[in-house]
C-alpha positions in Angstrom: 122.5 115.1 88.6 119.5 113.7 87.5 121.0 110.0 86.7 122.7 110.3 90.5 118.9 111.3 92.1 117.5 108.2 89.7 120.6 105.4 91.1 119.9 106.5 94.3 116.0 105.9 94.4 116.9 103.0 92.5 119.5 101.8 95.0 117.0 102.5 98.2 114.1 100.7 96.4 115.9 97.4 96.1 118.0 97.7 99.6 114.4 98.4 101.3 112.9 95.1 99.0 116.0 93.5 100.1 115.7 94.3 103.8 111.9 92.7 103.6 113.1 90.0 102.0 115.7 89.0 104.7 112.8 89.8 107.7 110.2 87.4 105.4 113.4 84.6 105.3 113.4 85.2 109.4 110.6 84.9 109.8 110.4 81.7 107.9 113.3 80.2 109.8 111.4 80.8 113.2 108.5 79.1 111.8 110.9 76.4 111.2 112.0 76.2 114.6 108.6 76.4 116.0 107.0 73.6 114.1 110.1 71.6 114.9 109.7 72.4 118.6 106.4 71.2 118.4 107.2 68.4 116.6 109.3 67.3 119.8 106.2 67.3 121.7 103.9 65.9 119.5 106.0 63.6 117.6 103.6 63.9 114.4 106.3 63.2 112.1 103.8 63.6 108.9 102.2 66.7 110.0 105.7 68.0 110.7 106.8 66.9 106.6 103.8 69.0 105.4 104.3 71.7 107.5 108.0 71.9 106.8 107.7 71.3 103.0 105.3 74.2 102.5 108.0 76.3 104.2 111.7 74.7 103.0 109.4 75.7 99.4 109.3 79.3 100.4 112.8 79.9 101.6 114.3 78.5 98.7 111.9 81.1 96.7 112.9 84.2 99.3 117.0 82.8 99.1 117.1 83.2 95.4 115.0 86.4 95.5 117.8 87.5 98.0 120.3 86.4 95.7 119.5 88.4 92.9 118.7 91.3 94.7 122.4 91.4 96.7 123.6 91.0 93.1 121.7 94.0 91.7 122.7 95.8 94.9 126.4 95.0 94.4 126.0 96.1 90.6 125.1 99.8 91.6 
């Protein structure tokens, strides 16, 4: 009973870390869209690299977290 009680917190934690992780990669994505948007406008092609960069860096991070959290979720 207790070993159920401890999968079960154990299985919520990482589905709740998992859930952030996916809003933090949405939110990401619309960042994406925005600066591209603006970009249009603008057409600051460098600003847009830097801007972009510093953001394809942190969905790469937030995709493998994501990764290896749907992996430990389908492990339960």
């Amino acid at each position: 009973m207790k070993n159920k009680l401890k999968d079960k917190e154990e299985k919520f934690a990482i589905s709740s870390e998992y859930r952030e992780n996916l809003k933090q990669t949405i939110q990401v994505l619309q960042e994406q869209v925005d600066i591209t948007e603006q970009f249009e406008e603008d057409k600051d092609i460098d600003a847009m690299k830097g801007k972009i960069g510093d953001l394809v860096a942190k969905h790469e991070q937030l995709d493998e977290q994501s990764h290896r959290l749907s992996k430990l979720l389908l492990d339960i």
